[in-house]
N, C-alpha and C positions, 0 to 999 in steps of 0.2 A: 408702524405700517399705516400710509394713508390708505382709509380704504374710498374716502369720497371726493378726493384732490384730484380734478384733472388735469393733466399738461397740456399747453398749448405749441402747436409747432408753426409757425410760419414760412411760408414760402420768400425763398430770394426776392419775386414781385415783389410781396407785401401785400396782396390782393387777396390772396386767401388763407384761412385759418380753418387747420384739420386738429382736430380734439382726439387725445388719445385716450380710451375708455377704460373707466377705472376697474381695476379687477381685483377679487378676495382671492385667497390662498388659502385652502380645507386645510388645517390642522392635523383633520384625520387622515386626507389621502393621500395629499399636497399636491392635488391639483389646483391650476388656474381658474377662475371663474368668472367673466365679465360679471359687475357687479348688477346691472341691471336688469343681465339674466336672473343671475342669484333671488334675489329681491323679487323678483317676476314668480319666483316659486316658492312663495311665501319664507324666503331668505335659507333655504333648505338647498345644503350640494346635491346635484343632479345624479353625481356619481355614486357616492357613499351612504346619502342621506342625512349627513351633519350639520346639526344646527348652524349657522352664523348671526351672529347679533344682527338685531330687526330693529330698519326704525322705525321710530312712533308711528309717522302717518302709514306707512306700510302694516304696522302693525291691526291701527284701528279698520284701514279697509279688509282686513283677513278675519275682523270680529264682528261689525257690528252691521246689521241691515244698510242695504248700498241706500246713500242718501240721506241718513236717518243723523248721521252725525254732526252736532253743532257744537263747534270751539268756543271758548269762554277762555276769556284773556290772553287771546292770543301775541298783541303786541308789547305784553309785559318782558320786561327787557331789564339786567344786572346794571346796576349803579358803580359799581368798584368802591364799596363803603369806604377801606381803611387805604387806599390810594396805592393796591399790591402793584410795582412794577409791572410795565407792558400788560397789564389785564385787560384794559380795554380792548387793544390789539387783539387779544385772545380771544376774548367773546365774537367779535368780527371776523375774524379768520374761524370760528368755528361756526358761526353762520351761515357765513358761506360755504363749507363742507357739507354742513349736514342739513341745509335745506330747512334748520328749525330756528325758532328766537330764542329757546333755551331747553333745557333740560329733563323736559315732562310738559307733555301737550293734556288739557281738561276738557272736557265737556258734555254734551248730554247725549243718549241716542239708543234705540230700541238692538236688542237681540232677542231677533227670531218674534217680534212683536212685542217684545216685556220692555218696558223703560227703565233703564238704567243712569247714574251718573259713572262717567269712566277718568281715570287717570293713568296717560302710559308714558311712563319713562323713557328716556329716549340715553342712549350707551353711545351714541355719536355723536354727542354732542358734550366735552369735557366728560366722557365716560359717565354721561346722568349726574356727575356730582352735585347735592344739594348746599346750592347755596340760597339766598331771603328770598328769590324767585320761583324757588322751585319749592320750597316751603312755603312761603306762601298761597302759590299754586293748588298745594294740596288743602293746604286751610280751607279755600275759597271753595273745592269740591265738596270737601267734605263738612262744609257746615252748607253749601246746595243743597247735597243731598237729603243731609238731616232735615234743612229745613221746607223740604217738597216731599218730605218720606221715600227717597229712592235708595233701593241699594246702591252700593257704591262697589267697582270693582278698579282693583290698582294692577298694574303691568310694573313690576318694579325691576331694576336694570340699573345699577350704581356701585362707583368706586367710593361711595362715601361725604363725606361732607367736604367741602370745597375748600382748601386750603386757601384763596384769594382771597376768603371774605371773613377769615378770621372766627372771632366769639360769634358774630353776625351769623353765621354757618350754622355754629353749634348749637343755637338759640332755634335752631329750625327743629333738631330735636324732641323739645317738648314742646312746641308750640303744634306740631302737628300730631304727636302723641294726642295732647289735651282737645282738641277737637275732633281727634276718629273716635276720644272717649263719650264724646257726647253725642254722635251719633249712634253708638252700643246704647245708650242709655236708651234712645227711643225705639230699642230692642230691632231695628236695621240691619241689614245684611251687609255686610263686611266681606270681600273676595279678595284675597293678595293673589295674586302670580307670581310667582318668582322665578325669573330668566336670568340668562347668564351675562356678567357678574351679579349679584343681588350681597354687597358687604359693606363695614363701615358705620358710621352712623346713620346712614339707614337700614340698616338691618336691626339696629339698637335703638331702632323709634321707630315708624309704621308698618316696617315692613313682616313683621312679626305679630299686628296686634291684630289681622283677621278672625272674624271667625270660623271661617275656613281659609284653608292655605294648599295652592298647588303649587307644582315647582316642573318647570320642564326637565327633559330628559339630559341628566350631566351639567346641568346650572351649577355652578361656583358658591356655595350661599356658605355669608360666616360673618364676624365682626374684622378682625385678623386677617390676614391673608393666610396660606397654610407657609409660607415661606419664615412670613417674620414669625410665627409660632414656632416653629422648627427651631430656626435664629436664638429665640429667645429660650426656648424650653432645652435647646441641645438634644433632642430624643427624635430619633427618627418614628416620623408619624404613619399611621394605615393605611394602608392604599386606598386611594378614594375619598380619603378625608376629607371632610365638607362641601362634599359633593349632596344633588340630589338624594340618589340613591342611601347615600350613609347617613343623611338626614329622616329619612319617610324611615326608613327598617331601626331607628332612636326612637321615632313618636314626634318629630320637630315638624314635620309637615304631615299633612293629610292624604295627598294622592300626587302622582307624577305622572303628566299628560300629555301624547305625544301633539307638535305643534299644531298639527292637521285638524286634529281632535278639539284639539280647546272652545273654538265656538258652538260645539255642539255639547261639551259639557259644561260650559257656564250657561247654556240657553235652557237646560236641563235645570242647573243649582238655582234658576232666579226663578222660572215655572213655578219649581216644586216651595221655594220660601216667599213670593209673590201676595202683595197683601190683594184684598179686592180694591177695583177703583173707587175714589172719593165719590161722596153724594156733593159735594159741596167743594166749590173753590176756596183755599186759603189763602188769604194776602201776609205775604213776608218782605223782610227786606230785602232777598235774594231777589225775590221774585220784582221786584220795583227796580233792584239796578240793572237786572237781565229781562227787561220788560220785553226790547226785541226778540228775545230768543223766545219766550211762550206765547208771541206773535206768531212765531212760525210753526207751529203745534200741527 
């Protein structure tokens, strides 16, 4: 299903071009929904109330103080390390769908007045899969954050690590493991989110390593899918298998919050673990290559 591809119709003249508007299909209801509606309502059907995947930038204006938000590397853009057929192709035809340059948008921006570093996943774009961009990505926030003392909260949303980019992929694994470990270390606030899908090797490296964990209502979260588990075990599995709900009532996640809610409970979680402001500027090297961005303070 495209859900961000729009068709062009031209008239016989040739003079004019009518754009037919791209519409999502509720799972739950099955009804139609222009998508711009959809998205308009914080990506939530009008009818039923069911979730649809959100993207990033939609995502970030539905969290964080209007204005407040400043993007850090946004022009970073996939190389096609091991030369996978037609990938280039791909990356560009997914650009232009989703409106993004890759697969998790970063940057910095106040909720509800508390300064945060933020990372959100973006599922229209190659379904979030992490590949050296999108790992990287998260490197670059998450040693920001360490290195300005901000918490960090991640929006996660992925089928996993990126089959086009090979070991390159996989190597995101613990590369972004190993730097959200060194921001725990300077005892920093850690927030996952976990939206639907959230599987893969990301869910096998950061998506997992908060120190608190929410999950929307009915998110997908697992490593497996529950199909090839099925596939492979022969056992018919629970209903609801790795789902939210059968995750929070295990002990795997912490609280399940509906979408509406969410900027009022991360504005709550950063308040309440919020260190006091510094007496004293620190010079870092984050702070020297993002010098414009604490220009704009």
């Amino acid at each position: 299903m495209k859900l961000f591809s729009e068709k062009i119709e031209v008239k016989n003249d040739k003079s004019k071009e009518v754009k037919e508007l791209a519409k999502l299909k509720c799972t739950e209801c099955g009804k139609d929904i222009i998508a711009e509606i959809a998205h308009a309502n914080d990506s939530i059907c009008p009818y039923c109330a069911a979730l649809f995947r959100q993207p990033a930038y939609k995502r970030v204006e539905m969290i964080v103080d209007s204005g407040s938000f400043i993007e850090i590397e946004r022009e970073a853009k996939s190389k096609d390390p091991i030369e996978f057929p037609g990938y280039k192709n791909k990356i560009v035809d997914e650009q232009n769908k989703s409106k993004s340059k890759e697969g998790v948008v970063i940057g910095k921006a106040t909720i509800k007045g508390v300064r945060t570093a933020l990372a959100v996943m973006d599922s229209y774009f190659m379904m979030g899969s992490m590949g050296t961009v999108v790992g990287e990505k998260i490197v670059i926030i998450a040693e920001f954050a360490t290195l300005n003392e901000l918490p960090l909260i991640i929006f996660c949303a992925s089928g996993g690590a990126r089959m086009q980019e090979g070991i390159h992929s996989l190597l995101q694994m613990s590369r972004t493991t190993i730097a959200l470990a060194r921001h725990s270390e300077k005892k920093l606030l850690h927030i996952n989110v976990l939206t639907h899908p959230t599987t893969g090797g990301v869910t096998a490296s950061f998506a997992m390593q908060g120190d608190i964990t929410i999950a929307e209502p009915k998110a997908l979260i697992g490593f497996a899918g529950p199909r090839v588990i099925q596939q492979t075990t022969t056992e018919e599995l629970p209903e609801g298998f790795q789902r939210a709900e059968s995750l929070l009532e295990n002990g795997i996640i912490d609280s399940i919050v509906d979408r509406k809610d969410l900027r009022d409970t991360l504005a709550d979680l950063l308040a309440l673990h919020s260190k006091p402001a510094a007496t004293h500027e620190k010079k870092s090297i984050i702070r020297e290559v993002y010098d414009d961005v604490f220009k704009r303070n």
